[in-house]
PDB file of N, CA, C and O in Angstrom:
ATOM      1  N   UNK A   1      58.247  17.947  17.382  1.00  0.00           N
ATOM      2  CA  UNK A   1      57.374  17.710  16.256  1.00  0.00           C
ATOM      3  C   UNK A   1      57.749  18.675  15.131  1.00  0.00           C
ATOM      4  O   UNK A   1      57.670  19.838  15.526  1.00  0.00           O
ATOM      5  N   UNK A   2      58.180  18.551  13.695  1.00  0.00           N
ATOM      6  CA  UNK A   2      58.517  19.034  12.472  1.00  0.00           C
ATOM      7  C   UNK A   2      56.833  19.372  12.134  1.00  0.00           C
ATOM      8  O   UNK A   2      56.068  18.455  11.836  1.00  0.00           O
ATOM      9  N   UNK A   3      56.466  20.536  12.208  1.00  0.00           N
ATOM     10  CA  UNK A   3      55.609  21.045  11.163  1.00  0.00           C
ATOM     11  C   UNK A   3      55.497  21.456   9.738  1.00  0.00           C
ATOM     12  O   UNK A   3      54.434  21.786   9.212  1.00  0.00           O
ATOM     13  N   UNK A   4      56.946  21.411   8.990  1.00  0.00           N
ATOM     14  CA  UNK A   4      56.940  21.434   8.012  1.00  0.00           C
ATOM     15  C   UNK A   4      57.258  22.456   7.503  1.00  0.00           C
ATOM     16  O   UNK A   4      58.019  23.220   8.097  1.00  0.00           O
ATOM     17  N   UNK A   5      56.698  22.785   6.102  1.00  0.00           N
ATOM     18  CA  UNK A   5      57.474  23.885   5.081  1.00  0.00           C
ATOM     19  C   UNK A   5      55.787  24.917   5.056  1.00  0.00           C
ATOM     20  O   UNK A   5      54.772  24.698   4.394  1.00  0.00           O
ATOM     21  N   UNK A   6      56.051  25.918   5.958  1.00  0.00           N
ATOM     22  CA  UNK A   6      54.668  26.930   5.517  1.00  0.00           C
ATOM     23  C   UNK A   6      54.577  27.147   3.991  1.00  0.00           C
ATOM     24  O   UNK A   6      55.488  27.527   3.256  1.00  0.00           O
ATOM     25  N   UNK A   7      53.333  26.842   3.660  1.00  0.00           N
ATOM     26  CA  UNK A   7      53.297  26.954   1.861  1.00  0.00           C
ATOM     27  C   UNK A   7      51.040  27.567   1.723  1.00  0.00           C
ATOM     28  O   UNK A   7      49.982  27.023   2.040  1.00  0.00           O
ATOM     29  N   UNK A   8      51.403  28.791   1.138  1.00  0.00           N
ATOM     30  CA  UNK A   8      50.275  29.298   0.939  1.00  0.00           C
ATOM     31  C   UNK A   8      49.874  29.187  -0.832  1.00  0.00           C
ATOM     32  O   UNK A   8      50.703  29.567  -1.659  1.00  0.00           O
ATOM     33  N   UNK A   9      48.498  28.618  -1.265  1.00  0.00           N
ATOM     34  CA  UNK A   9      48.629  28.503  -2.756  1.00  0.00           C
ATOM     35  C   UNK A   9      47.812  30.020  -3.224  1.00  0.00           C
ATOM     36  O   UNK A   9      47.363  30.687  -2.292  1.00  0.00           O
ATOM     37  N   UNK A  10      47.646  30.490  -4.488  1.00  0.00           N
ATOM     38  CA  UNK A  10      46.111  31.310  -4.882  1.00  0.00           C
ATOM     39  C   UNK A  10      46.544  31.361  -6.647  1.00  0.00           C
ATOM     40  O   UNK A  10      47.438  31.709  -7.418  1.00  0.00           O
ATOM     41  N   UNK A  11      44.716  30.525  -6.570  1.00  0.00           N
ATOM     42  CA  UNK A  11      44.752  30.683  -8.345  1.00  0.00           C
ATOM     43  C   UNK A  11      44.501  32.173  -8.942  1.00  0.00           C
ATOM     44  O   UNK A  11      43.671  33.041  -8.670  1.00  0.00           O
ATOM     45  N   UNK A  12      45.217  32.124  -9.565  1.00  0.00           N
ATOM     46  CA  UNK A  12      44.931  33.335 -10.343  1.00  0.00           C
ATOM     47  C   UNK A  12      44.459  33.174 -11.885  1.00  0.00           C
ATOM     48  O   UNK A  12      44.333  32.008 -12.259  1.00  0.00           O
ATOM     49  N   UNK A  13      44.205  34.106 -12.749  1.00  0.00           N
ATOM     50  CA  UNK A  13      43.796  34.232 -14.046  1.00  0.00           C
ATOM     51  C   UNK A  13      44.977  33.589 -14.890  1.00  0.00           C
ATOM     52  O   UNK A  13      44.914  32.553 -15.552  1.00  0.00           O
ATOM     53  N   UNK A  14      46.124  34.475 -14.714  1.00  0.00           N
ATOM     54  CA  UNK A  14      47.253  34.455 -15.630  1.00  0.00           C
ATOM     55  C   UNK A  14      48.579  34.361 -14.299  1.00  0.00           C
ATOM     56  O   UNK A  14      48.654  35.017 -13.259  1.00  0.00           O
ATOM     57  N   UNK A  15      49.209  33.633 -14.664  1.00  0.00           N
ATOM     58  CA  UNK A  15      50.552  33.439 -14.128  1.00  0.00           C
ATOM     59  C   UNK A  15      51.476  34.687 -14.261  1.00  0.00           C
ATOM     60  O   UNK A  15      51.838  35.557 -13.468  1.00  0.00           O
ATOM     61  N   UNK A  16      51.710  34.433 -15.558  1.00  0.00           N
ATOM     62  CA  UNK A  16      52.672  35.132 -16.550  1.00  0.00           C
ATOM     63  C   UNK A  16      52.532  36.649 -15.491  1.00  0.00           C
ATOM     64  O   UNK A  16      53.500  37.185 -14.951  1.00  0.00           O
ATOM     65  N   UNK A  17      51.215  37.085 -15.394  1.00  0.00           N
ATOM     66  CA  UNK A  17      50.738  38.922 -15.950  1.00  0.00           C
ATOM     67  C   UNK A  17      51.125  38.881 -14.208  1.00  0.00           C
ATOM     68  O   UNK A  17      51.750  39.925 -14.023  1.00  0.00           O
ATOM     69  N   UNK A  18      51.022  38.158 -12.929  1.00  0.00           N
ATOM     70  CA  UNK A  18      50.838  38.456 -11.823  1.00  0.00           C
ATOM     71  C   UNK A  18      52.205  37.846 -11.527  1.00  0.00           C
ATOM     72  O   UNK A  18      52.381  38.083 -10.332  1.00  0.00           O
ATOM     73  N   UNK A  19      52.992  37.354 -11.875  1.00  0.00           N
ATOM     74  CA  UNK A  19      54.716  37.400 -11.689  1.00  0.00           C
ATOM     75  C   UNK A  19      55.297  39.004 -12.400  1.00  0.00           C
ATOM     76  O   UNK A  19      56.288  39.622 -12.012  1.00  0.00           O
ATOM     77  N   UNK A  20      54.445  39.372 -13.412  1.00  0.00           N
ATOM     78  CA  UNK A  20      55.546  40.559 -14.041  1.00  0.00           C
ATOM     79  C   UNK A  20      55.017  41.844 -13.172  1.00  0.00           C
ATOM     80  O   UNK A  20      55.665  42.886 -13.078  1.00  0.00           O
ATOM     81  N   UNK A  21      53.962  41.659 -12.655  1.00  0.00           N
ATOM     82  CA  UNK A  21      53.021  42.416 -11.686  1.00  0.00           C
ATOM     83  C   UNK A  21      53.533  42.391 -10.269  1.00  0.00           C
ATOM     84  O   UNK A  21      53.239  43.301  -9.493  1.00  0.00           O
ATOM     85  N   UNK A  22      54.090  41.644 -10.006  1.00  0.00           N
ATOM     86  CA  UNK A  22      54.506  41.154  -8.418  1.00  0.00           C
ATOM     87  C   UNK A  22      56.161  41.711  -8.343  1.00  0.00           C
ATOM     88  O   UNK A  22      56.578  42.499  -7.494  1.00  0.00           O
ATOM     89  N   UNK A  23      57.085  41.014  -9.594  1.00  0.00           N
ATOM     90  CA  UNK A  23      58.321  41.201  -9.738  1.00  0.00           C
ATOM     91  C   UNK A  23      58.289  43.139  -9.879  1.00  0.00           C
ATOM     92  O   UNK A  23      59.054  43.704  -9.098  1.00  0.00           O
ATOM     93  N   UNK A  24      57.679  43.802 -10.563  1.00  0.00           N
ATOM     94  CA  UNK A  24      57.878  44.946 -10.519  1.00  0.00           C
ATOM     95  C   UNK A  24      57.928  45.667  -9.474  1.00  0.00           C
ATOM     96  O   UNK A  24      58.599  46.670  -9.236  1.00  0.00           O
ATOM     97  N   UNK A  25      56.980  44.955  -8.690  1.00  0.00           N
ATOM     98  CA  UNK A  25      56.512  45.768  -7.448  1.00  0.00           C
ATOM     99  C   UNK A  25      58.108  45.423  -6.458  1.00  0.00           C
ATOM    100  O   UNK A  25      58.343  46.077  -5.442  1.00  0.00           O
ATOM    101  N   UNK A  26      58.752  44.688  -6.793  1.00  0.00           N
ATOM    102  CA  UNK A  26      60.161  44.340  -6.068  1.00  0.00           C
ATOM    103  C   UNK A  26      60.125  42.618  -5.691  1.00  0.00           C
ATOM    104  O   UNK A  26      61.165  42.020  -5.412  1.00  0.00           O
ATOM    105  N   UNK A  27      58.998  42.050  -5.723  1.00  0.00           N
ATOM    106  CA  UNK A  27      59.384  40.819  -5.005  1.00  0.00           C
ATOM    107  C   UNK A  27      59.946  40.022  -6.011  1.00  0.00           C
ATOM    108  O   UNK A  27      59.864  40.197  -7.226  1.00  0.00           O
ATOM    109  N   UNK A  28      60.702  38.860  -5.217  1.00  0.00           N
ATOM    110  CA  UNK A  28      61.965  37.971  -5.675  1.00  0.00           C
ATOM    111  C   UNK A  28      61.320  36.704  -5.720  1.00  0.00           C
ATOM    112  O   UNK A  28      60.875  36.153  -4.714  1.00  0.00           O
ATOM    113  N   UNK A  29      61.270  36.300  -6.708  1.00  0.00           N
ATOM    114  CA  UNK A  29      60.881  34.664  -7.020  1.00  0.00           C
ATOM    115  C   UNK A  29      61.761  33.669  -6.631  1.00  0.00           C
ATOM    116  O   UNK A  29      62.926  34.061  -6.576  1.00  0.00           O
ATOM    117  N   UNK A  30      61.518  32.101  -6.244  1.00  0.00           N
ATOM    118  CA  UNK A  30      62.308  31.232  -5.848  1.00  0.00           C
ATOM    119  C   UNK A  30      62.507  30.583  -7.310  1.00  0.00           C
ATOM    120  O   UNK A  30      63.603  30.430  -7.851  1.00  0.00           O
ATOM    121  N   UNK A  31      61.106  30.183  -7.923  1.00  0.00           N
ATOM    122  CA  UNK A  31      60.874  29.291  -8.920  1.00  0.00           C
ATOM    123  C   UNK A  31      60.066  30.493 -10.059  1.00  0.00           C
ATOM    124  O   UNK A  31      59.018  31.108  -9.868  1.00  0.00           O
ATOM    125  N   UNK A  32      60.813  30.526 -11.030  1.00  0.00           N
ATOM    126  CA  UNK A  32      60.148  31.072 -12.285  1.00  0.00           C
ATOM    127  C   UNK A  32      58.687  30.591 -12.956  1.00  0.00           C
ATOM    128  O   UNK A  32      58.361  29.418 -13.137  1.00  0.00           O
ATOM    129  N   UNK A  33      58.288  31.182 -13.119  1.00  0.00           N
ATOM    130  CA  UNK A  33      57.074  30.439 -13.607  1.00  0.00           C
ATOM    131  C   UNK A  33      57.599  29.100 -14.859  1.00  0.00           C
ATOM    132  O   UNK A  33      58.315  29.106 -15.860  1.00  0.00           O
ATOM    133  N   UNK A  34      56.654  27.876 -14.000  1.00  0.00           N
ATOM    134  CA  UNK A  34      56.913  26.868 -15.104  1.00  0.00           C
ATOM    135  C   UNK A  34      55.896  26.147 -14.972  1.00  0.00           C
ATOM    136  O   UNK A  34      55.075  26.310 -14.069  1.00  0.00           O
ATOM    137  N   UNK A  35      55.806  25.031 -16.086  1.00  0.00           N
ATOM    138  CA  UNK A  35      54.592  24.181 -16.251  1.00  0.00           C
ATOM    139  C   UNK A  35      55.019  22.530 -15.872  1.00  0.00           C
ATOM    140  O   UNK A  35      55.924  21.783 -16.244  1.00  0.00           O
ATOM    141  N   UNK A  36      53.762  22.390 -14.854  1.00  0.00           N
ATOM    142  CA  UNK A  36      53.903  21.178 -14.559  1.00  0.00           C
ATOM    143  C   UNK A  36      52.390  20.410 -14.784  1.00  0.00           C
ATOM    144  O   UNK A  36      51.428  20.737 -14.088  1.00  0.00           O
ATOM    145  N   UNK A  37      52.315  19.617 -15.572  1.00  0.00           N
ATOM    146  CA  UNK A  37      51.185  18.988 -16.031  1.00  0.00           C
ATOM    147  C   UNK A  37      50.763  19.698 -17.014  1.00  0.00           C
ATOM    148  O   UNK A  37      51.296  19.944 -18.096  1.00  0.00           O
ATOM    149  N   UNK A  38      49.238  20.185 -16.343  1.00  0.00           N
ATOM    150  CA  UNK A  38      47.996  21.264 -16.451  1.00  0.00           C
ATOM    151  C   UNK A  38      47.883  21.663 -15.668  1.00  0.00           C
ATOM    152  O   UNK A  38      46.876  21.328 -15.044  1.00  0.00           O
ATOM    153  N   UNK A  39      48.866  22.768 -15.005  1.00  0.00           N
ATOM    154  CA  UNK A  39      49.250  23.789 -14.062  1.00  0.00           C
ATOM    155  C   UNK A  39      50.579  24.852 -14.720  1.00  0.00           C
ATOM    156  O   UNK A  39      51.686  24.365 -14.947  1.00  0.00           O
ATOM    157  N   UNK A  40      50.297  26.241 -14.960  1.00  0.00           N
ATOM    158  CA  UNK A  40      51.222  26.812 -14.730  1.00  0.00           C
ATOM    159  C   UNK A  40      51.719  27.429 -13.367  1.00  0.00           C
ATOM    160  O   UNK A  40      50.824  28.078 -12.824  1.00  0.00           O
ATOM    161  N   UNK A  41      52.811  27.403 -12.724  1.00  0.00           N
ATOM    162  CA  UNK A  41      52.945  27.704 -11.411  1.00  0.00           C
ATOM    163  C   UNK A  41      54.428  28.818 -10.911  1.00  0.00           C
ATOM    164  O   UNK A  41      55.506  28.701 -11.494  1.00  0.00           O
ATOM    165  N   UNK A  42      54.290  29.475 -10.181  1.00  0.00           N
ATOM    166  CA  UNK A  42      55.470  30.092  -9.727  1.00  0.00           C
ATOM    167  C   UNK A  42      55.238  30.217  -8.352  1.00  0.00           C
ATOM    168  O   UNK A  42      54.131  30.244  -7.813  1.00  0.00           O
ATOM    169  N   UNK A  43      56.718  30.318  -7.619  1.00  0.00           N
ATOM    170  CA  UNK A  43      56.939  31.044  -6.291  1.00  0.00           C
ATOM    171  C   UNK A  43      57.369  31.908  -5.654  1.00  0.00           C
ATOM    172  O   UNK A  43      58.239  32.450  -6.334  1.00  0.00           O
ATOM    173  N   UNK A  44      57.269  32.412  -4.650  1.00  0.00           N
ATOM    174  CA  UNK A  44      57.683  33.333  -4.344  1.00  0.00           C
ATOM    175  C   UNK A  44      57.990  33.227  -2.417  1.00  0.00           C
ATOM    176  O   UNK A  44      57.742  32.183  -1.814  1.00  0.00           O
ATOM    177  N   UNK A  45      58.472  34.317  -1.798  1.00  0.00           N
ATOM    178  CA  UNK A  45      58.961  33.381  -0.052  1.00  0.00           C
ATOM    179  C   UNK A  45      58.143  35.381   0.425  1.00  0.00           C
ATOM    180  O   UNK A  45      58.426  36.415  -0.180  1.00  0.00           O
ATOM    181  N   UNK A  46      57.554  35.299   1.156  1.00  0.00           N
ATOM    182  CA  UNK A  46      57.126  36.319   2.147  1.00  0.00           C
ATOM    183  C   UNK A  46      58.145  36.972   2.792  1.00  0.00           C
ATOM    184  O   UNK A  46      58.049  38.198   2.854  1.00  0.00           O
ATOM    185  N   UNK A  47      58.870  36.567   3.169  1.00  0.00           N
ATOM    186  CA  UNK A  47      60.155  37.311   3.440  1.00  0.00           C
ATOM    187  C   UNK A  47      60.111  36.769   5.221  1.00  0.00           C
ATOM    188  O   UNK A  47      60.963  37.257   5.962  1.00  0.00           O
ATOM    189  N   UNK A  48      59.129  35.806   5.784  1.00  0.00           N
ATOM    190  CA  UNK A  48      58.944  35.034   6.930  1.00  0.00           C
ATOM    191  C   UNK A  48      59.502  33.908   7.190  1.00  0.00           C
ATOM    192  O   UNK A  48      59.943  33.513   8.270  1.00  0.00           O
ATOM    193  N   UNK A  49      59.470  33.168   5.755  1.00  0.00           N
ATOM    194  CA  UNK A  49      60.028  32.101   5.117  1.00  0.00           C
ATOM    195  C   UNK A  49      58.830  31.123   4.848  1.00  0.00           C
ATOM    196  O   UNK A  49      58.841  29.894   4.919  1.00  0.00           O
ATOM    197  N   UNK A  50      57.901  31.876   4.554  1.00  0.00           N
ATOM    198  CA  UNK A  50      56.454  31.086   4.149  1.00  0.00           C
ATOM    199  C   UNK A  50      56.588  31.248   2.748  1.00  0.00           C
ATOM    200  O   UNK A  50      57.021  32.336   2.368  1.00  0.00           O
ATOM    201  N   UNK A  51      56.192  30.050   1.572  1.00  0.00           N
ATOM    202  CA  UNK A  51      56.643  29.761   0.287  1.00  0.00           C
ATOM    203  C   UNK A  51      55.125  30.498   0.028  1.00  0.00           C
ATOM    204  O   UNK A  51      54.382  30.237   0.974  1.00  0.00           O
ATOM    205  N   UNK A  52      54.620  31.159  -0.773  1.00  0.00           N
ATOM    206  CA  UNK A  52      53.837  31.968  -1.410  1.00  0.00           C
ATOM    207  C   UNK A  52      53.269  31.202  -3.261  1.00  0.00           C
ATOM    208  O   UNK A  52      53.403  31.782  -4.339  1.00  0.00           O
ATOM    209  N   UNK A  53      52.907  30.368  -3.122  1.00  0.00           N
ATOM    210  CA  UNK A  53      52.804  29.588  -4.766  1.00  0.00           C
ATOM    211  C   UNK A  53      51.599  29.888  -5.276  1.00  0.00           C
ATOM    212  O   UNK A  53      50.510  29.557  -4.808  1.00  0.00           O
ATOM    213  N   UNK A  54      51.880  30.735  -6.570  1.00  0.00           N
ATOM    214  CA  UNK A  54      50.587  31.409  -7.872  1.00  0.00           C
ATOM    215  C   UNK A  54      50.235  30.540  -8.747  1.00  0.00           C
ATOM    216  O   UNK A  54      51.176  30.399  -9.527  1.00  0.00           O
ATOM    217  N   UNK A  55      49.212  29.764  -9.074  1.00  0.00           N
ATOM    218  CA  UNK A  55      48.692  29.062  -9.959  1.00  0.00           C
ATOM    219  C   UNK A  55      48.109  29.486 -10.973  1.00  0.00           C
ATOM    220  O   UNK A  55      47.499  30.534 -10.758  1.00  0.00           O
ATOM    221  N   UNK A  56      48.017  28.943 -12.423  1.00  0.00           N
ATOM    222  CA  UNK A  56      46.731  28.811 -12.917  1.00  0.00           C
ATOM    223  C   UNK A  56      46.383  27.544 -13.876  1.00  0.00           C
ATOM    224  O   UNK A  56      47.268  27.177 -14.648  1.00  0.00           O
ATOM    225  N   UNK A  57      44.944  26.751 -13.864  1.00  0.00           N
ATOM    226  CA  UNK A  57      45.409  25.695 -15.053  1.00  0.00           C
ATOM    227  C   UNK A  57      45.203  26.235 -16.238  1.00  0.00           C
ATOM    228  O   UNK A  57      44.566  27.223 -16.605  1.00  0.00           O
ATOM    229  N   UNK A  58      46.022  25.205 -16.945  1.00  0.00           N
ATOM    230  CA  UNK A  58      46.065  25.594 -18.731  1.00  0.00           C
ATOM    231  C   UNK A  58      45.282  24.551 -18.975  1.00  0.00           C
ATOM    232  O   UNK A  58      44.942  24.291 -20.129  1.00  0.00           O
TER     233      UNK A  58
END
């Protein structure tokens, strides 16, 4: 049985401020923050191989 791609979401306030907040601290993004719809979104991998995805809507 394929369980799939572990993927954790959490909205946040600002995208932007908690990627430049996260990246400082050392972590490595998969996906840059970008806009899809009325969602800004980025990713990031736990280092488990669980996808880590930051939201917020615009």
């Amino acid at each position: 049985m394929d369980t799939g791609m572990p993927w954790t979401q959490f909205d946040v306030d600002s995208v932007d401020d908690e990627y430049e907040r996260l990246q400082n601290l050392g972590v490595e993004f998969s996906i840059k923050p970008s806009i899809f719809g009325t969602m800004k979104y980025t990713v990031f991998d736990n280092t488990w191989g669980n996808n880590i995805e930051i939201v917020t809507n615009l």
